[in-house]
MIBA-357410 format. One record per residue (C-alpha): residue number from 1; chain; x negated, y, z. Coordinates in steps of 0.5 Angstrom, whole numbers. Layout:
residues N
+---------+------+-------+-------+-------+
| drenmar | bami |    px |    py |    pz |
+---------+------+-------+-------+-------+
|     NUM |    A |     X |     Y |     Z |
...
+---------+------+-------+-------+-------+
***
This chain:
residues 87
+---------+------+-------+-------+-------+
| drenmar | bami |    px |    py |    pz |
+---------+------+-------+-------+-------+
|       1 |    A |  -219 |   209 |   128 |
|       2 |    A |  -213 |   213 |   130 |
|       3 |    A |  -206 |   208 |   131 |
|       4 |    A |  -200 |   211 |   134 |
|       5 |    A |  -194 |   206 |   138 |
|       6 |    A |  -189 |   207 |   141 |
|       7 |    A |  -188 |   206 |   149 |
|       8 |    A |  -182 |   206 |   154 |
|       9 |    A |  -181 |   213 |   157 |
|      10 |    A |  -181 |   211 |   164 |
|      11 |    A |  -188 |   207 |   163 |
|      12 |    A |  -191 |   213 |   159 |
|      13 |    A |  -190 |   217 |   165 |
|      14 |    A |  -193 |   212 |   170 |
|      15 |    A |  -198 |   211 |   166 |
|      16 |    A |  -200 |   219 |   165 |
|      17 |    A |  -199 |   221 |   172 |
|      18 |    A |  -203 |   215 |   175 |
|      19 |    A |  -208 |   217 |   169 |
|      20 |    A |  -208 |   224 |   172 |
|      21 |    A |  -209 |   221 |   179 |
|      22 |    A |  -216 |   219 |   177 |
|      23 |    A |  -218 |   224 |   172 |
|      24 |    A |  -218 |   220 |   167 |
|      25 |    A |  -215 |   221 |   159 |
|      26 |    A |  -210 |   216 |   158 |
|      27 |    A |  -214 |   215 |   152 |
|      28 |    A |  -219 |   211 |   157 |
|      29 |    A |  -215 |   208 |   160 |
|      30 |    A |  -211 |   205 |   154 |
|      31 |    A |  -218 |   203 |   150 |
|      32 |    A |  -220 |   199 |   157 |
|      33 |    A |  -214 |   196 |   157 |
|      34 |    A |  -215 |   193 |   150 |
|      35 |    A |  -222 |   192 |   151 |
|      36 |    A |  -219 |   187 |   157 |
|      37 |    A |  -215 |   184 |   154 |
|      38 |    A |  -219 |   182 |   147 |
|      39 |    A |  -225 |   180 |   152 |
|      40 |    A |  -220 |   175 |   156 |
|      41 |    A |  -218 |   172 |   150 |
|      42 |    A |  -226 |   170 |   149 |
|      43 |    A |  -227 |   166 |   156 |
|      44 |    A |  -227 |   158 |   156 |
|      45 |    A |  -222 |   154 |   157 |
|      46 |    A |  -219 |   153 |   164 |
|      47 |    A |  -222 |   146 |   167 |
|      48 |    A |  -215 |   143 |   169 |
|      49 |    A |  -218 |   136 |   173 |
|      50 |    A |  -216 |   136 |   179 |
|      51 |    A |  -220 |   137 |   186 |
|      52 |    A |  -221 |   128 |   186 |
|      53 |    A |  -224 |   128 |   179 |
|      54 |    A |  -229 |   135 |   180 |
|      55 |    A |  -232 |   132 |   186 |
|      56 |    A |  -233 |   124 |   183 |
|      57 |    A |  -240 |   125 |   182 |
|      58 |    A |  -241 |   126 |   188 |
|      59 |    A |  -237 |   121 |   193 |
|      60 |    A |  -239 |   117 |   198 |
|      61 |    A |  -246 |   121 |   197 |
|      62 |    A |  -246 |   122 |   204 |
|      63 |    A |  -246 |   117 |   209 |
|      64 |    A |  -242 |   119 |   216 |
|      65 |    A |  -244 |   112 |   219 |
|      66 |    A |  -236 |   112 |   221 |
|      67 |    A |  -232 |   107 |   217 |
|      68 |    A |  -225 |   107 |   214 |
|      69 |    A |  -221 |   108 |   221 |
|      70 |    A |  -215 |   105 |   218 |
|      71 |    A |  -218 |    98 |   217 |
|      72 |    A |  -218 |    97 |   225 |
|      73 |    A |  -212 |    96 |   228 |
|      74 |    A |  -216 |    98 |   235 |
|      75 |    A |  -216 |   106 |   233 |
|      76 |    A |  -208 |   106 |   231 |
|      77 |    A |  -205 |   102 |   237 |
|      78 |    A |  -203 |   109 |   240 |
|      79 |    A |  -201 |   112 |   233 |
|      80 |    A |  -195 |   117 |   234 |
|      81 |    A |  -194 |   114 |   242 |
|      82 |    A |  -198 |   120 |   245 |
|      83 |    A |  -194 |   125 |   250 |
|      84 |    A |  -192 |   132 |   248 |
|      85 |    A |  -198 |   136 |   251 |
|      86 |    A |  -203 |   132 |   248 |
|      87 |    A |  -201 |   135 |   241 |
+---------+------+-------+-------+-------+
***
């Protein structure tokens, strides 16, 4: 099928001459860049559940042994009261 649009001067030129770089018509390069656009169209949904919500399944699967440090007041007695350099 032959169609016909119209495309902004400037572009037009960048098109050719980037076209012309590859040795490639810009036929092709319109056609691929159509074919894109319609197949992108067809992929699913992007899933938008948060990195919490995708990995549910799998919390507490591993066990470190170590338990909440925050419960023991032992490990937070020095919190933020280390010298400069040991930073």
């Amino acid at each position: 099928m032959k169609a016909t649009i119209e495309i902004p001067d400037d572009l037009y030129r960048k098109v050719k001459a980037k076209s012309a770089l590859q040795g490639r018509p810009v036929r092709a390069v319109a056609i691929e860049l159509f074919d894109a656009w319609v197949n992108e169209s067809q992929r699913p949904e992007r899933d938008e559940r948060s990195v919490g919500e995708l990995m549910s399944d799998i919390d507490g699967v591993i066990d470190s042994g170590v338990t909440d440090l925050s419960t023991n007041s032992a490990y937070l007695e020095d919190l933020g009261r280390a010298p400069a350099r040991d930073r």
